[in-house]
Structures are given as C-alpha cells and as structure tokens.
Backbone atoms as SQL, in Angstrom:
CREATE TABLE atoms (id INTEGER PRIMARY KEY, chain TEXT, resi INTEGER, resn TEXT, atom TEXT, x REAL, y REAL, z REAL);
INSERT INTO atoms VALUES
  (1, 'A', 1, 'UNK', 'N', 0.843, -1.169, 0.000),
  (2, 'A', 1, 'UNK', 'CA', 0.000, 0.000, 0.000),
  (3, 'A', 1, 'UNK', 'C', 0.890, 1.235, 0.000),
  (4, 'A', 2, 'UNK', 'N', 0.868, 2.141, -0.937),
  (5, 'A', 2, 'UNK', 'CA', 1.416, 3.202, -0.965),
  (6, 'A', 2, 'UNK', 'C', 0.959, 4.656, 0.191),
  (7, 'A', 3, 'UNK', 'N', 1.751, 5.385, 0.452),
  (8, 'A', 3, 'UNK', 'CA', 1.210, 6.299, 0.985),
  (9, 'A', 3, 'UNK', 'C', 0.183, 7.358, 0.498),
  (10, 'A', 4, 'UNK', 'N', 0.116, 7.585, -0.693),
  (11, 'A', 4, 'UNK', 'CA', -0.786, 8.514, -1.606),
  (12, 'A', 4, 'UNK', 'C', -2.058, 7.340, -1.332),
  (13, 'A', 5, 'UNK', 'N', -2.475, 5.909, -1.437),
  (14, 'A', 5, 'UNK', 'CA', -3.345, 5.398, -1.369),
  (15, 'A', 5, 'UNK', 'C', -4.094, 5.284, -0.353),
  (16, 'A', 6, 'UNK', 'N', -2.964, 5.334, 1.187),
  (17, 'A', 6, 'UNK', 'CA', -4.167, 5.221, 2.239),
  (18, 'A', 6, 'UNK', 'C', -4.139, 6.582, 2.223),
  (19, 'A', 7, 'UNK', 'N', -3.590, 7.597, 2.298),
  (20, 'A', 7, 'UNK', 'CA', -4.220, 8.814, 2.721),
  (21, 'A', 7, 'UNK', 'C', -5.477, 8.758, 1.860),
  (22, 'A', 8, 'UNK', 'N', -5.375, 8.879, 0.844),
  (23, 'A', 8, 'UNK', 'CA', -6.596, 8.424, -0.007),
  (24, 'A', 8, 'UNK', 'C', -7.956, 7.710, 0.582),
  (25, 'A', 9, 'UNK', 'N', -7.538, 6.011, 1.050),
  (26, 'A', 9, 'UNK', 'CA', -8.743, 5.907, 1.825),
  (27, 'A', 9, 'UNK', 'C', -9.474, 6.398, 3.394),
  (28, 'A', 10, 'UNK', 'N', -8.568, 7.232, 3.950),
  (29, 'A', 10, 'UNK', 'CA', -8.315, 7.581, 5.270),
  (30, 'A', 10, 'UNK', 'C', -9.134, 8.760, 5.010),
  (31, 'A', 11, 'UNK', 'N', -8.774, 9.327, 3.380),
  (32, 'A', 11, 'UNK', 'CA', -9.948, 10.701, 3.477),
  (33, 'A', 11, 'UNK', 'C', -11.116, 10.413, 3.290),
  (34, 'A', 12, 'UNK', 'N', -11.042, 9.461, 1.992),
  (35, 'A', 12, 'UNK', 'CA', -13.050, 8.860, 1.991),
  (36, 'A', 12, 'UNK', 'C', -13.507, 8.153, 3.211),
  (37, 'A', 13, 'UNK', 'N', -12.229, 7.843, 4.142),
  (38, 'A', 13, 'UNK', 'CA', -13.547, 7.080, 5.335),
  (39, 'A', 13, 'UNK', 'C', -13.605, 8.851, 6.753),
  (40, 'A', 14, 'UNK', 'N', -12.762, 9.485, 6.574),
  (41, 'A', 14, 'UNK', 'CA', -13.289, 10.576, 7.288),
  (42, 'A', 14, 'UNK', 'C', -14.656, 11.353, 6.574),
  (43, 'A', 15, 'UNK', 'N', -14.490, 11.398, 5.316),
  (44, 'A', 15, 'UNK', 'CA', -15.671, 12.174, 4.472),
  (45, 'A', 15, 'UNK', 'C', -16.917, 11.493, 5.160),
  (46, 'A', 16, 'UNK', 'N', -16.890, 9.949, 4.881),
  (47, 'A', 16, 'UNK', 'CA', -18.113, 9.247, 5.114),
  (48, 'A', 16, 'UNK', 'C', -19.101, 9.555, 6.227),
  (49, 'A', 17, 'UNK', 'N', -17.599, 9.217, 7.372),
  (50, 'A', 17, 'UNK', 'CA', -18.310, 9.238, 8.561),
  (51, 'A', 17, 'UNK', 'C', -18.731, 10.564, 8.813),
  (52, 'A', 18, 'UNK', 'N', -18.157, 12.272, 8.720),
  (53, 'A', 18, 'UNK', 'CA', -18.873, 13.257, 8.666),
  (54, 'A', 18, 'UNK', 'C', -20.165, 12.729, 7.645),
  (55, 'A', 19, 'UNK', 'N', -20.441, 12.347, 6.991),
  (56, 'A', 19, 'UNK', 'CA', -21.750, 12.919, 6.320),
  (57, 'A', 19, 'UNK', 'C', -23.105, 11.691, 7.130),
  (58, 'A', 20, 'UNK', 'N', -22.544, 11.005, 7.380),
  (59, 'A', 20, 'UNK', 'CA', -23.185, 9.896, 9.095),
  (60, 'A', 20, 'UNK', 'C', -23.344, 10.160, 9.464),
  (61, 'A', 21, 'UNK', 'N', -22.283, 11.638, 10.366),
  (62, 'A', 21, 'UNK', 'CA', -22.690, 12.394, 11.544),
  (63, 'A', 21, 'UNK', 'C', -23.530, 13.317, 11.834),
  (64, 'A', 22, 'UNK', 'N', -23.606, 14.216, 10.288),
  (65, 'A', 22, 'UNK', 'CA', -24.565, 14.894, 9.865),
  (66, 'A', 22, 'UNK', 'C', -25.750, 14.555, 9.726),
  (67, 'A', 23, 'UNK', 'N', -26.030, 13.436, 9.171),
  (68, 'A', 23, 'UNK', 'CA', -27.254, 12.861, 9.205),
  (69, 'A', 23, 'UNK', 'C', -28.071, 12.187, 10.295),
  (70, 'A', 24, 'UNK', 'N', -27.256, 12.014, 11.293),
  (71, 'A', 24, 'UNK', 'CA', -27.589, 11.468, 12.922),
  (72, 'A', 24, 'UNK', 'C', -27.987, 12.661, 13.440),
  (73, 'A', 25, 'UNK', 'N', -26.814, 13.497, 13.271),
  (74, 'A', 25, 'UNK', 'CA', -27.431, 15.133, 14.217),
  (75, 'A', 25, 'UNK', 'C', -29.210, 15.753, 13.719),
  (76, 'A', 26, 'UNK', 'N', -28.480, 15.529, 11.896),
  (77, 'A', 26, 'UNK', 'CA', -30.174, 15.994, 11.202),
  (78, 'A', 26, 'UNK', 'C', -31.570, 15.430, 12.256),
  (79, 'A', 27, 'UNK', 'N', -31.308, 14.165, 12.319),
  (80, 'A', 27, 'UNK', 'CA', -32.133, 13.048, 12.753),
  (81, 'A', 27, 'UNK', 'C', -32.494, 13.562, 14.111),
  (82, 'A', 28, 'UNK', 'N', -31.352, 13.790, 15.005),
  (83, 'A', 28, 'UNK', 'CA', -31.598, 14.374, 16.236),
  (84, 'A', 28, 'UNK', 'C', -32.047, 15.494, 16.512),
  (85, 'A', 29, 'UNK', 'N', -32.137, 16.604, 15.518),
  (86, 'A', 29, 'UNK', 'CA', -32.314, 18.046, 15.198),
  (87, 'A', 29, 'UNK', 'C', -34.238, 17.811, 15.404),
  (88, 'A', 30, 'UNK', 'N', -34.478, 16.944, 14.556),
  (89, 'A', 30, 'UNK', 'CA', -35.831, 16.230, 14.080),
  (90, 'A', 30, 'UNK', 'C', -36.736, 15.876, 15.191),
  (91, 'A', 31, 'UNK', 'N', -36.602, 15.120, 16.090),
  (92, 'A', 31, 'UNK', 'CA', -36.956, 14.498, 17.079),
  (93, 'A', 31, 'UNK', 'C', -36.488, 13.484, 17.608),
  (94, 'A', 32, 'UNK', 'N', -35.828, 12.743, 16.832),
  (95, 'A', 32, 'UNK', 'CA', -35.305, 11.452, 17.130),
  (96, 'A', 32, 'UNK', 'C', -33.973, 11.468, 17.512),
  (97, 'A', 33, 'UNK', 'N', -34.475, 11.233, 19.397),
  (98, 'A', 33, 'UNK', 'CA', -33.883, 11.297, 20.712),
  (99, 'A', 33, 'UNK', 'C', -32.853, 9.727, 20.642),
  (100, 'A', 34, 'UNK', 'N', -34.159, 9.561, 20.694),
  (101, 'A', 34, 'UNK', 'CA', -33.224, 7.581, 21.339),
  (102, 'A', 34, 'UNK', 'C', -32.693, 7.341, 20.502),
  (103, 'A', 35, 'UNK', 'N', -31.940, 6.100, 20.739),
  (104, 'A', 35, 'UNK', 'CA', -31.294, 4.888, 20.354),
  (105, 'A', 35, 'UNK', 'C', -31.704, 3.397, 20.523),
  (106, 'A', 36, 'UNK', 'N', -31.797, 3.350, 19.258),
  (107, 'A', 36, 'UNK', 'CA', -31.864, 1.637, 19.330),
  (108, 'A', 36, 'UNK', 'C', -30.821, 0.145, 19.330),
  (109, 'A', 37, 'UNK', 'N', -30.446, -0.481, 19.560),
  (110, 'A', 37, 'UNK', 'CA', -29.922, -1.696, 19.801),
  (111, 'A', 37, 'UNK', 'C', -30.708, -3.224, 19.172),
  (112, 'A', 38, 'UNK', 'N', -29.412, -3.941, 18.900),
  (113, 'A', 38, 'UNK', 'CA', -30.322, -5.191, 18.415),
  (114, 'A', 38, 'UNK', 'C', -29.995, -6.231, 19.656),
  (115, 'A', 39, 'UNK', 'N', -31.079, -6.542, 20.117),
  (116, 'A', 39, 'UNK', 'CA', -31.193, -7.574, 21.100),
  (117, 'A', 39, 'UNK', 'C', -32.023, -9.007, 20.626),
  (118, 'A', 40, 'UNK', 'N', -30.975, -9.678, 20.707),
  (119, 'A', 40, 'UNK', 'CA', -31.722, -11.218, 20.001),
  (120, 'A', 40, 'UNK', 'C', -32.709, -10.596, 19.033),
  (121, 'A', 41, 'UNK', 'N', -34.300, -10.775, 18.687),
  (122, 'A', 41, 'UNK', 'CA', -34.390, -10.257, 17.254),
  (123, 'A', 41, 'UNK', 'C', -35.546, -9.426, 17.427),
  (124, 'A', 42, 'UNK', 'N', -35.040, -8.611, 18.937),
  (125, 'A', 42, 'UNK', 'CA', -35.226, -7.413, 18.925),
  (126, 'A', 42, 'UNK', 'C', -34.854, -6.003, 19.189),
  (127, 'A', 43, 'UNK', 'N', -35.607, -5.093, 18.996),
  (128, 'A', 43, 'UNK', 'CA', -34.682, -3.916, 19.004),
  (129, 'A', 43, 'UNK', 'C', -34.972, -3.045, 20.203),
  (130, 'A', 44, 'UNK', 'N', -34.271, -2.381, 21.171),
  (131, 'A', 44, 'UNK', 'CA', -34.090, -2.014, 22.400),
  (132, 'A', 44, 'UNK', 'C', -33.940, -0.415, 22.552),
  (133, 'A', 45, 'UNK', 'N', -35.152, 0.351, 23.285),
  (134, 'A', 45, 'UNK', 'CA', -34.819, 1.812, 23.442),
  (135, 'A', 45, 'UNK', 'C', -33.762, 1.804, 24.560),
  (136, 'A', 46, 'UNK', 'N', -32.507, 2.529, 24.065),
  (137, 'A', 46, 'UNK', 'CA', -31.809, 3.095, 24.843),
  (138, 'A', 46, 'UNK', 'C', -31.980, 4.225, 26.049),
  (139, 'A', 47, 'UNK', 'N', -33.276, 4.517, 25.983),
  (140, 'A', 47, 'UNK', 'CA', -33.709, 5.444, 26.782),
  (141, 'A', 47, 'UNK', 'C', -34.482, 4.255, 27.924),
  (142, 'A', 48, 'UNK', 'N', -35.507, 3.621, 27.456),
  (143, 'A', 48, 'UNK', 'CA', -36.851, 2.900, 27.824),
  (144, 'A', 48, 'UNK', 'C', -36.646, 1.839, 28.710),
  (145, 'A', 49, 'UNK', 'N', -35.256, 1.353, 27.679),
  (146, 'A', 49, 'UNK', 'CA', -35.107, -0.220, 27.863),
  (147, 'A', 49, 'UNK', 'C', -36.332, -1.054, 27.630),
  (148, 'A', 50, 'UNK', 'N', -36.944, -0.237, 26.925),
  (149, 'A', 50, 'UNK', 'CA', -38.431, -1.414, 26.328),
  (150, 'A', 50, 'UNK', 'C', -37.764, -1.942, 24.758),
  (151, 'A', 51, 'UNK', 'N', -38.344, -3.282, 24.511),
  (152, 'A', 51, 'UNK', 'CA', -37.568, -4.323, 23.631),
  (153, 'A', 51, 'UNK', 'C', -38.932, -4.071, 22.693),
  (154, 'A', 52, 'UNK', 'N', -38.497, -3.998, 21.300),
  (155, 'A', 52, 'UNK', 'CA', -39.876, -3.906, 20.376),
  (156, 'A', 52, 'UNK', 'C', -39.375, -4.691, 19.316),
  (157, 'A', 53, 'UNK', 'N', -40.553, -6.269, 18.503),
  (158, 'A', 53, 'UNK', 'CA', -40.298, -6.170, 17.321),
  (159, 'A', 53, 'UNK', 'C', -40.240, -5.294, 16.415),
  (160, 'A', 54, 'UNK', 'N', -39.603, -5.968, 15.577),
  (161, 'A', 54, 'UNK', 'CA', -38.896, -4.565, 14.045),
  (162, 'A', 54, 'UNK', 'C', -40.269, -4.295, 13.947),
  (163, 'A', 55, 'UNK', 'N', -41.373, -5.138, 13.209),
  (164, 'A', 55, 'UNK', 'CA', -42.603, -5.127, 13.096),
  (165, 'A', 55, 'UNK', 'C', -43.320, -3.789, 13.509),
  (166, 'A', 56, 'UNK', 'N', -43.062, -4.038, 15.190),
  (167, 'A', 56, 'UNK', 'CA', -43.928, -2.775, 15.903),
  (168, 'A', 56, 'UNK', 'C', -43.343, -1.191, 15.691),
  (169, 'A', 57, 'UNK', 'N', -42.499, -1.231, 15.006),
  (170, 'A', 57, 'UNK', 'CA', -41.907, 0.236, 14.706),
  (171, 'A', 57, 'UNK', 'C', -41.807, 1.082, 13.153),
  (172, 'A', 58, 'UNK', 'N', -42.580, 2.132, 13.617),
  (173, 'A', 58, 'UNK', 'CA', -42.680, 2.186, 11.781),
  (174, 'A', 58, 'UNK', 'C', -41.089, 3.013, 11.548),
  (175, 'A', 59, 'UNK', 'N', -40.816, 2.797, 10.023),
  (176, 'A', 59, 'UNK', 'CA', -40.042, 3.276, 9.530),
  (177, 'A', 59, 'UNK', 'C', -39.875, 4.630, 8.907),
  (178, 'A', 60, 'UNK', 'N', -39.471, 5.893, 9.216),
  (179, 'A', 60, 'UNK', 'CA', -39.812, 6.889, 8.491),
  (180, 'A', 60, 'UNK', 'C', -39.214, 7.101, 7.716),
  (181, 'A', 61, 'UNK', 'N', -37.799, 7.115, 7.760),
  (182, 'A', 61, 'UNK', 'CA', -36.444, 7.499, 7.027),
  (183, 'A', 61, 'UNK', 'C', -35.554, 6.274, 7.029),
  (184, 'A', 62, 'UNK', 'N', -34.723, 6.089, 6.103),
  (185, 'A', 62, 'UNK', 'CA', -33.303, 5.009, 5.649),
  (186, 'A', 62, 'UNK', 'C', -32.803, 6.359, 4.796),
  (187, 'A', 63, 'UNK', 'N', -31.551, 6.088, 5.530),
  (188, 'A', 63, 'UNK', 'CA', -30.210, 6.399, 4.972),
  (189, 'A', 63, 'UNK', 'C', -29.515, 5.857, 4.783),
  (190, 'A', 64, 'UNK', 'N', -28.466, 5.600, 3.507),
  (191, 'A', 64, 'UNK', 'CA', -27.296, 4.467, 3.410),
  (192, 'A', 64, 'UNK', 'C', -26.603, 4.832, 2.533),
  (193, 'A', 65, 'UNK', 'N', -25.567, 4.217, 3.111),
  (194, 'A', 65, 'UNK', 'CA', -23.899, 4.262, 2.059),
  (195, 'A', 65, 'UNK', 'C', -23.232, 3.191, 1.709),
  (196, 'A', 66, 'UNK', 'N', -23.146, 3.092, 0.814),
  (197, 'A', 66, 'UNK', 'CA', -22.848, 1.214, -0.181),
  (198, 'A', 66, 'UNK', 'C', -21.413, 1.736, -0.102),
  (199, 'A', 67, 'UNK', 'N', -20.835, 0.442, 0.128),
  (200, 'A', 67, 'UNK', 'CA', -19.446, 0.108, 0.119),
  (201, 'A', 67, 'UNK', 'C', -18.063, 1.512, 0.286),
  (202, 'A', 68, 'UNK', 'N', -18.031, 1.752, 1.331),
  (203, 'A', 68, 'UNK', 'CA', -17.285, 2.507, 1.845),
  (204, 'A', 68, 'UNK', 'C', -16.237, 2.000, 2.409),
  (205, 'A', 69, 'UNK', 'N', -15.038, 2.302, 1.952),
  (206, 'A', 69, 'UNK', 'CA', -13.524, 1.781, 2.158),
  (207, 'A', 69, 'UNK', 'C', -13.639, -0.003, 2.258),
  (208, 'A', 70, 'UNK', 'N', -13.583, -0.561, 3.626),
  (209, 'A', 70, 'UNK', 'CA', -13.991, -2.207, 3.715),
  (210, 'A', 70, 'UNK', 'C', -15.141, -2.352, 4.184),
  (211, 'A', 71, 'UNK', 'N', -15.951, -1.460, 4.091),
  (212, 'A', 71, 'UNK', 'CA', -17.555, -1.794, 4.606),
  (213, 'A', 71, 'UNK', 'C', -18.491, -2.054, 3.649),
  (214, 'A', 72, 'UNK', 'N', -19.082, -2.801, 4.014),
  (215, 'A', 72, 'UNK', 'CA', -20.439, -3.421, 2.964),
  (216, 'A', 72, 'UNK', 'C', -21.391, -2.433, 2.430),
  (217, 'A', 73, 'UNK', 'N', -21.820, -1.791, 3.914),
  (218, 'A', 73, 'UNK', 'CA', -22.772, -0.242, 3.596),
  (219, 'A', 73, 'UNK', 'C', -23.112, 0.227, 5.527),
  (220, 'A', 74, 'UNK', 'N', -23.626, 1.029, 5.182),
  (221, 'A', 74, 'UNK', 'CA', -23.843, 1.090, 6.394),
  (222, 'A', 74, 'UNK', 'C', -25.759, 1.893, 6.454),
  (223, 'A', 75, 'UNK', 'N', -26.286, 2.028, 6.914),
  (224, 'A', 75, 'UNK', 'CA', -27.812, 1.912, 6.900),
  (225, 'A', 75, 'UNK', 'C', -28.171, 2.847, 8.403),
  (226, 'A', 76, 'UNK', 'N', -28.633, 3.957, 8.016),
  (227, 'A', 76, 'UNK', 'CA', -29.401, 4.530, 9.482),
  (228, 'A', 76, 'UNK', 'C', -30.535, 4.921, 9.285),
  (229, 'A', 77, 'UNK', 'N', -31.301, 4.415, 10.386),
  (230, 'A', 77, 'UNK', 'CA', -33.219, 4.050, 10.138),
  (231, 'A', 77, 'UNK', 'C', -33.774, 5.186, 10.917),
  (232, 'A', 78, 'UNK', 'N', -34.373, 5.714, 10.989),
  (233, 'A', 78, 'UNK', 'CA', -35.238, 6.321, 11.506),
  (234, 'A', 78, 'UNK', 'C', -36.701, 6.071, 11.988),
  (235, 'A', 79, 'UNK', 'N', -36.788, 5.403, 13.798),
  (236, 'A', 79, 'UNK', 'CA', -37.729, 4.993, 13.762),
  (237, 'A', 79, 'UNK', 'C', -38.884, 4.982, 14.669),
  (238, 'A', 80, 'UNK', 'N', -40.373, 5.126, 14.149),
  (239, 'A', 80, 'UNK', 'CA', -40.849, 5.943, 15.162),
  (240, 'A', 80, 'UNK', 'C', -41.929, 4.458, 15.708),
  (241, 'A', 81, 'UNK', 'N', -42.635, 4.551, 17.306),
  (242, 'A', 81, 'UNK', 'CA', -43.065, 4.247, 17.880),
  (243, 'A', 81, 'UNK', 'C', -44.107, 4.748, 18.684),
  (244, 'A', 82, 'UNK', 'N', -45.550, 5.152, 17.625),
  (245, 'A', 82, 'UNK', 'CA', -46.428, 6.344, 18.141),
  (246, 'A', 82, 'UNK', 'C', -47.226, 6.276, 19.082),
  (247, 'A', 83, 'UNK', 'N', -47.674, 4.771, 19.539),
  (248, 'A', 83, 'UNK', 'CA', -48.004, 4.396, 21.059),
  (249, 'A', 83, 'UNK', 'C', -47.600, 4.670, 21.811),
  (250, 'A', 84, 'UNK', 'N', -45.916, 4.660, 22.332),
  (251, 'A', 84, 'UNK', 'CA', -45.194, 5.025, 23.094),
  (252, 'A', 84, 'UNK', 'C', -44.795, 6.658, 22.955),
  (253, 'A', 85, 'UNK', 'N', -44.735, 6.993, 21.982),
  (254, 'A', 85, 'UNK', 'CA', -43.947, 8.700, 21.507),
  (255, 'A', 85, 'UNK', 'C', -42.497, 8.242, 21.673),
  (256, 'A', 86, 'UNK', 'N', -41.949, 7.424, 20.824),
  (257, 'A', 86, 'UNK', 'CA', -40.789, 7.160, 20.955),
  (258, 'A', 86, 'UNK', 'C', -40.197, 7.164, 19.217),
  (259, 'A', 87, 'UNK', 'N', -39.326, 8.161, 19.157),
  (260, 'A', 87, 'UNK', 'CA', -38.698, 8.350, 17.691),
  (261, 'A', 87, 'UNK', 'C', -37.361, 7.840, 18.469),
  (262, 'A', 88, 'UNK', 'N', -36.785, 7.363, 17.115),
  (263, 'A', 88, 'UNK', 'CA', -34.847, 6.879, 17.418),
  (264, 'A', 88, 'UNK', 'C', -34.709, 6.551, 16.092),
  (265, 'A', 89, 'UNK', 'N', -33.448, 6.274, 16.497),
  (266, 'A', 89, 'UNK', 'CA', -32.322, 6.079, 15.524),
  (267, 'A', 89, 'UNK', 'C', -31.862, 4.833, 15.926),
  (268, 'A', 90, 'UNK', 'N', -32.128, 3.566, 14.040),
  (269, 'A', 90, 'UNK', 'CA', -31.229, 2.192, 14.700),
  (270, 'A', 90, 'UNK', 'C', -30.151, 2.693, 13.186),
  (271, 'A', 91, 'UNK', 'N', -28.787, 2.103, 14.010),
  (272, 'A', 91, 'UNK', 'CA', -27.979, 2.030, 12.909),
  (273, 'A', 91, 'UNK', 'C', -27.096, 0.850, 12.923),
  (274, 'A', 92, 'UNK', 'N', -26.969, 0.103, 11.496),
  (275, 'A', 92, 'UNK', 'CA', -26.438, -0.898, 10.755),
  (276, 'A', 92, 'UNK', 'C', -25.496, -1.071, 10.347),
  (277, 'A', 93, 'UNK', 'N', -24.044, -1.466, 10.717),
  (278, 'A', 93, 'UNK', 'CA', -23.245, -1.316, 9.621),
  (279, 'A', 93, 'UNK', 'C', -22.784, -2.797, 9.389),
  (280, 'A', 94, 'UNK', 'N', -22.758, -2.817, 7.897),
  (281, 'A', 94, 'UNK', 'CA', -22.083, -4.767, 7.536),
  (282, 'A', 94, 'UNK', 'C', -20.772, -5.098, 7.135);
C-alpha cells in the first residue's frame, strides 16, 4: 500500500463518517432522541429499555452508504413508535 493510497482511503472514510454524523445530528435536530440496539431479534430503546419487534416500529427514514472503504454499507433508520412517543435512531453497519 502506498502512501498517496491510504491517505486516499483515510480521506473517503473521514468524508463518510462526517456525512453519518450529519445525518444522525439531522435526525436528532428532528426528534429522534433515542437509540436503538439489536437484542436477540429485537430492538431495544436506549432510553426505555423497552424491547420492540422490528414489526412494531414504523419506519420513516433510511439512509445508506454502499461500500465505503472495507464496509459493505452502512444503513441509518429512523424509527418511530407512536403508542409510546418514541422516535430513534437504529444504525447498521455490515
């Protein structure tokens, strides 16, 4: 690996993750407080600690970025829970 090459990928994976971060803050700017977690095959408010199938949560927003440096993509959901009043953020990366 040359030096011109990783600086190279070192800048597209700083670019990436700013425009992730931006889009988390957007998200948070928005309403969407919490955080979610995957717990066995369900997903967990970080605030609540209440466990919800994927099912029970609607989806408002997906964001994603395909193949970034050695990553597959990475995926941030936006997701709301209007029984509870619970908006969050689950994020994916493969």
């Amino acid at each position: 690996m040359t030096t011109a090459f990783a600086e190279d990928l070192l800048s597209r994976i700083a670019a990436s993750v700013s425009l992730m971060t931006e889009q988390i803050d957007r998200l948070h700017a928005e309403g969407y407080s919490d955080n979610f977690i995957a717990i066995g095959n369900k997903l967990m408010s970080k605030t609540t600690f209440r466990h919800y199938h994927r099912e029970e949560l609607m989806v408002d927003k997906v964001s994603a970025w395909e193949r970034e440096a050695d990553i597959h993509g990475v995926y941030i959901y936006a997701l709301t829970h209007p029984q509870d009043n619970i908006k969050g953020i689950y994020t994916v990366i493969l």
